[in-house]
N, C-alpha and C positions, 0 to 999 in steps of 0.2 A: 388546556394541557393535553399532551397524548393522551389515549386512552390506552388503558392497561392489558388492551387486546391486541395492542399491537406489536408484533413480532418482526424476525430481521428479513424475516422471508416478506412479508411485504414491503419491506423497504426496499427491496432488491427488484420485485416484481410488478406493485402497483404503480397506476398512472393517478393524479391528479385531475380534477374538472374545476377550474379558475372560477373564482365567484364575482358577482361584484362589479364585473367591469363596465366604466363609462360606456354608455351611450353615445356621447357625442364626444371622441376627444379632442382637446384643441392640435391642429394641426401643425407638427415641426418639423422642420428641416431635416429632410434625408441625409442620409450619409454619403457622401460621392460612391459612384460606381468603383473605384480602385482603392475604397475604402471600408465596404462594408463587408458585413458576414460572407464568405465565401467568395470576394471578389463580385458579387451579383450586383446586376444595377435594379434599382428600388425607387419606386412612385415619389412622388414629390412632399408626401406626407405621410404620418406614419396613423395606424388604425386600431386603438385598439380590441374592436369588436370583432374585423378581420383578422388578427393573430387570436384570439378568441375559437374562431371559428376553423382556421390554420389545427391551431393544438385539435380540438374535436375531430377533426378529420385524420390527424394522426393518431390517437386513440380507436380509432377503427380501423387504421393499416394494421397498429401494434395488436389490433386483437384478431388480425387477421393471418398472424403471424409475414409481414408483408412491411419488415423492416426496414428496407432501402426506401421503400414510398412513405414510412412512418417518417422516416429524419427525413427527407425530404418536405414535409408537411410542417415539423418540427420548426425546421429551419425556419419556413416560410412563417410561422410567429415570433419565431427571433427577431426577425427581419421587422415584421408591422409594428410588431410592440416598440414604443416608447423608450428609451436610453434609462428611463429610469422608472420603469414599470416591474414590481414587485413580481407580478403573473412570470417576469423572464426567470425567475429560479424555477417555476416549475415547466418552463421551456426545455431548458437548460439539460434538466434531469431528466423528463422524457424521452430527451433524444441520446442523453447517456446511457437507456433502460433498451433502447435499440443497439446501439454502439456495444453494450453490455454481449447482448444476443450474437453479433459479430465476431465477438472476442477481439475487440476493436480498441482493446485495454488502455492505448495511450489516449485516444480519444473519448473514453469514458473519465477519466481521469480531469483528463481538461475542462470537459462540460459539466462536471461536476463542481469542479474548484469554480468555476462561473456563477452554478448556482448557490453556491457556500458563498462565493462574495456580497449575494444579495440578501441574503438567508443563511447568516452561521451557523442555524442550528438545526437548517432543516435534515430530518433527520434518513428520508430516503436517500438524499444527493451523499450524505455519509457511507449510508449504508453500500452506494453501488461505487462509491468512491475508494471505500475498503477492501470489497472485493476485487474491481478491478487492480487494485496496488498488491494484493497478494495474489493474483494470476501472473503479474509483472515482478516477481519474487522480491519487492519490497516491503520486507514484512514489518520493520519499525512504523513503516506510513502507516500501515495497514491496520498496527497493532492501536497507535495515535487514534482512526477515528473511529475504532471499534470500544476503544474505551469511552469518547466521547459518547456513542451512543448507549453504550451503560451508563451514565450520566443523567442524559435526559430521558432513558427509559429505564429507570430504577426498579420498577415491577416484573418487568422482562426477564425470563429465567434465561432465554434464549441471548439476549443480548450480552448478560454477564457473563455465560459459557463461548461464546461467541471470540468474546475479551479473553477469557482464560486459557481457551487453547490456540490464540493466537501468540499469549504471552510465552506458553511452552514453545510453538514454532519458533520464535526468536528467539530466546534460549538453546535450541538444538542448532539455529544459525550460526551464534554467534560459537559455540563452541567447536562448529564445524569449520569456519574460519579461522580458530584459533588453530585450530592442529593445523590447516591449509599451512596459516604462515609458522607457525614452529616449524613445521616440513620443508620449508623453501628457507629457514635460518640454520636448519641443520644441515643441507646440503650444501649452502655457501658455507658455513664454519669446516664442512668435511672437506671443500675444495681446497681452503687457506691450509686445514691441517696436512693435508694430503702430502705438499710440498716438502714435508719433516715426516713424513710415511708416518702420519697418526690420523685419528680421528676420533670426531666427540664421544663414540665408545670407548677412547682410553680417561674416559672421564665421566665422573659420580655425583652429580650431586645429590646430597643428602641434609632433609631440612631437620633445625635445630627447633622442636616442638615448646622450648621455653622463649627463647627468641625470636621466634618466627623466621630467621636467617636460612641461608643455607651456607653448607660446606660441599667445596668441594676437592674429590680426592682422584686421586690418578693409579689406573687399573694398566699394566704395559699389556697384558693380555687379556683383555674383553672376553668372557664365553668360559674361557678357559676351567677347568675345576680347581676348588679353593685347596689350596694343602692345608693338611690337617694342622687346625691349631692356628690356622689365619687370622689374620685381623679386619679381612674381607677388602683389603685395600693392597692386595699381593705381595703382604709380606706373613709368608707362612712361618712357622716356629719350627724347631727341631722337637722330636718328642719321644721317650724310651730313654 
């Protein structure tokens, strides 16, 4: 299980070191040259000791701050690794954690979804998969795998804060969308009315608090001040 020291800052920021890997793997079929990662052409079998050692040598570009040669390296274990080699989620995401550094957002996005296809739950490829989707002002993605990650880090104060003020950005989203398009329904309602020299200021609605309903009433002068003893719907009373 995670451990309960782990925070969203390293999920953002740490690289992995692959354990494990065969010594001798059985040899399979490359992927044609107009077929593989990046268009590259690739040896006639795949290695996984050399994508092993691929990823290591990008973990000392990325800490070299030396990010084009990190994906570069990256790639190059994408490439040796196995089609169905576990170690490729943590490919995947290292070279997302460079892409990250970029501001390379669509392509952090991608490589992350890659290593979430291998690994649902890993929870770095989440983590940079969140941010990258809320630099991209998609904040529902964003808000989706930040909650996942308060999920699997239920200890995490950072990860449930993380969730929460992601939940309010969406909430300020969407309510700034909503006035967007009220704004564009009242200017096309003012165009139609226009035609009969009116506009939706000669109209009220006013909601019925036991119904939930609204009414609405018609104002001939919008702005205008109420005559004494109105009914607020411009029909003034006489009075004395």
């Amino acid at each position: 299980p995670p451990s309960p020291d782990f925070t969203m800052a390293t999920a953002f920021e740490t690289l992995e070191v692959a354990e494990g890997a065969p010594t001798e793997p059985e040899p399979e079929a490359a992927p044609a040259a107009d077929a593989g990662e990046d268009d590259l052409e690739w040896p006639h079998h795949y290695d996984l000791d050399r994508a092993n050692e691929a990823k290591l040598k990008g973990n000392t570009h990325f800490g070299a701050s030396e990010w084009q040669d990190a994906i570069d390296a990256y790639t190059d274990a994408i490439m040796w690794a196995p089609p169905d080699a576990q170690e490729k989620a943590v490919y995947h995401s290292n070279r997302a954690a460079c892409f990250l550094k970029l501001e390379q957002h669509e392509a952090v996005v991608d490589d992350c979804t890659n290593a979430l296809a291998i690994n649902a739950d890993y929870v770095k490829a989440l983590g940079r998969r969140a941010q990258a989707y809320e630099a991209l002002d998609k904040v529902s993605e964003a808000l989706t795998d930040a909650r996942r990650i308060a999920e699997l880090e239920p200890e995490s104060a950072q990860a449930a804060a993380n969730a929460k003020r992601l939940e309010a950005k969406e909430a300020e989203k969407l309510e700034r969308e909503k006035e967007e398009m009220m704004g564009k329904l009242k200017d096309l309602g003012n165009m139609f009315l226009g035609n009969f020299g009116l506009s939706l200021d000669n109209f009220k609605a006013t909601r019925d608090e036991q119904s939930g309903s609204y009414n609405i009433s018609y104002d001939p002068s919008p702005g205008a001040p109420q005559a004494a003893g109105g009914d607020g719907n411009g029909n003034g009373t006489a009075s004395g």
